[in-house]
ROLO-527405 format. One line per 3 residues: number of its first residue (from 1); their letters; for each residue x, y, z of C-alpha. Coordinates in nm, 3 decimals, always signed. Example, Ala and Ser with C-alpha at 12.3 -4.5 7.8 and 13.67 -1.06 7.14 Angstrom:
BEGIN
1 = as = +1.230/-0.450/+0.780; +1.367/-0.106/+0.714
***
This chain:
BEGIN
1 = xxx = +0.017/-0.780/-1.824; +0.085/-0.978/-1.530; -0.058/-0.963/-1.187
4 = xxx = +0.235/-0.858/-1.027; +0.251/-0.516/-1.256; -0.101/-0.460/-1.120
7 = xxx = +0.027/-0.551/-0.787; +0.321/-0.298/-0.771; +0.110/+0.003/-0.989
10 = xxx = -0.180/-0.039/-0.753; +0.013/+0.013/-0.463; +0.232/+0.315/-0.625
13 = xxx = -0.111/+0.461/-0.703; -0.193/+0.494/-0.342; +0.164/+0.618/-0.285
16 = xxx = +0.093/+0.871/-0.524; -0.270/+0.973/-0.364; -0.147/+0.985/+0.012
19 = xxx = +0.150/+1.210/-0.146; -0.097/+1.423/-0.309; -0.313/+1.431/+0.060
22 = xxx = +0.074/+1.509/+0.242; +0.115/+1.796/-0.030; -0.250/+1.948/+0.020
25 = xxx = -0.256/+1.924/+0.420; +0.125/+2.114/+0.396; +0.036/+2.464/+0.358
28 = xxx = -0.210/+2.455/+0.633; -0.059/+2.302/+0.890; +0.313/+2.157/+0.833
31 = xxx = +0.283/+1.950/+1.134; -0.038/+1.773/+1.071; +0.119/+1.673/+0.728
34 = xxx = +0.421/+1.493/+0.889; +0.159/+1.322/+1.164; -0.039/+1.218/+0.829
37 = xxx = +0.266/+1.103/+0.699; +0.387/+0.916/+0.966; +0.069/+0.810/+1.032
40 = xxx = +0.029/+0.654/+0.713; +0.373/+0.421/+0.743; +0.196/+0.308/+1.079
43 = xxx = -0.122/+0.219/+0.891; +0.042/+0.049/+0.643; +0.234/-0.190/+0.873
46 = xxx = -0.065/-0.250/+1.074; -0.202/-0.379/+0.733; +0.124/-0.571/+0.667
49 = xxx = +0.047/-0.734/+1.066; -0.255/-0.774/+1.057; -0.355/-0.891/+0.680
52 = xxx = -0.041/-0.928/+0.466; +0.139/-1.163/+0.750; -0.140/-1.406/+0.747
55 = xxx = -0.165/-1.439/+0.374; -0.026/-1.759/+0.246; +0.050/-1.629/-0.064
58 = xxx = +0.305/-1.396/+0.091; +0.626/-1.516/-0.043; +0.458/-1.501/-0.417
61 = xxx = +0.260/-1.175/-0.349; +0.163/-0.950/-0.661; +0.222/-0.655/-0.408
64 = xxx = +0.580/-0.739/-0.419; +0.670/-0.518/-0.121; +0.408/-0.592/+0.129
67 = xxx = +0.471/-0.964/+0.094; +0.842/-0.941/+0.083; +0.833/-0.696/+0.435
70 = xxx = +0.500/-0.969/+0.592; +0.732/-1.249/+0.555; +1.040/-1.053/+0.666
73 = xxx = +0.832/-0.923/+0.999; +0.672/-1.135/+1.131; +0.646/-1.561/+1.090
76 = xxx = +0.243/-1.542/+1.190; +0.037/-1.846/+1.040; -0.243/-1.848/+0.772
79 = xxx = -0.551/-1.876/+0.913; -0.894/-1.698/+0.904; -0.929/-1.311/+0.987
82 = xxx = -1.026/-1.248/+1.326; -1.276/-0.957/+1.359; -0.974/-0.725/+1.569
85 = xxx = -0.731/-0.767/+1.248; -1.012/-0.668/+1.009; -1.089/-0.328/+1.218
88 = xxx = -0.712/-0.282/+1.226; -0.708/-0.286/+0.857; -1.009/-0.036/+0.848
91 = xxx = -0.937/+0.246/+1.082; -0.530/+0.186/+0.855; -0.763/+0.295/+0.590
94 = xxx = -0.950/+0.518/+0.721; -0.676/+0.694/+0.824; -0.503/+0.637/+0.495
97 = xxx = -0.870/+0.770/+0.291; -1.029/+0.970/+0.536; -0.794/+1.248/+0.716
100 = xxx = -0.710/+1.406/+0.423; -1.090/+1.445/+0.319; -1.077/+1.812/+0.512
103 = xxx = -0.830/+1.941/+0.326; -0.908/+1.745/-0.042; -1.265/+1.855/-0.037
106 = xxx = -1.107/+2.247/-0.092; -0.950/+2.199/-0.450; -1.226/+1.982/-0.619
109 = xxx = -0.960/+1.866/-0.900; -0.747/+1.753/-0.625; -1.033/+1.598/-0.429
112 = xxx = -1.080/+1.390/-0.766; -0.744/+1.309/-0.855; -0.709/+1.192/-0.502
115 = xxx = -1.038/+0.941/-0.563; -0.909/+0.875/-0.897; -0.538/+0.695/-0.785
118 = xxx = -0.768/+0.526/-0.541; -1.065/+0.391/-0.700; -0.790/+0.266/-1.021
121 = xxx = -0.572/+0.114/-0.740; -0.894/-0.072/-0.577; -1.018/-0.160/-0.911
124 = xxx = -0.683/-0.332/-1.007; -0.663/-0.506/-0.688; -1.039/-0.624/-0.666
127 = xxx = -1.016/-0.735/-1.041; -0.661/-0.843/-1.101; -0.496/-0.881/-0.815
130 = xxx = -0.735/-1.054/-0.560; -0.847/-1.303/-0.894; -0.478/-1.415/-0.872
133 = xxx = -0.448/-1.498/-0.541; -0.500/-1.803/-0.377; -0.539/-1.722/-0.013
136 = xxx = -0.892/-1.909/+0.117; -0.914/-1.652/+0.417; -0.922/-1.339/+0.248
139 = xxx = -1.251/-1.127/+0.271; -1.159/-1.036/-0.046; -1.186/-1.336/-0.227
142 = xxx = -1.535/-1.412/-0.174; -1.711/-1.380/-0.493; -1.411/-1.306/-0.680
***
């Protein structure tokens, strides 16, 4: 399979866990679940700003839609991390991973599912995807 099949199903895996989270958070509270939700499309282009638009391998990026909307946003050069665009791309994820936790953590075969998409999408980026890439800077790469 190639990398870029690994690239797209990793990221519709964590499509399919923050729908999950939207789903669970919904009967309680029907306006927390749209704030997660839009929440979420914020996090995800602060990763796309901060992380995707300094990749050099944007234009040929496995994750076929990140790449295709960092090159389309923004023209920012490759270069090293800076210590304010990694903590933008953790609190995206903890917001992505943690909010939902609350709500999760009552339906322990949701909880797992939820850990499930995410550990497989992590898994196929940390083995496949990130071994494919060729961007120096990444965090990711080291050791890869």
């Amino acid at each position: 399979m190639s990398i870029r099949f690994h690239g797209v199903v990793s990221m519709g895996l964590v499509g399919l866990a923050i729908l999950l989270a939207v789903v669970v958070v919904l009967p309680s509270s029907p306006v927390l679940s749209v704030v997660y939700l839009v929440g979420c499309m914020v996090a995800l282009l602060g990763i796309v700003y901060a992380y995707c638009a300094k990749c050099p391998c944007r234009v040929h990026c496995a994750h076929l839609v990140f790449g295709k909307l960092a090159s389309a946003l923004t023209d920012r050069q490759s270069g090293p991390y800076t210590p304010a665009e990694i903590a933008v791309v953790g609190l995206a994820l903890l917001w992505l991973l943690g909010l939902p936790q609350i709500w999760l953590w009552r339906s322990l075969g949701v909880f797992i599912a939820f850990w499930v998409l995410s550990a497989v999408a992590v898994f196929q980026i940390r083995l496949v995807v990130c071994r494919g890439c060729e961007n120096v800077y990444c965090p990711m790469r080291a050791g890869g």
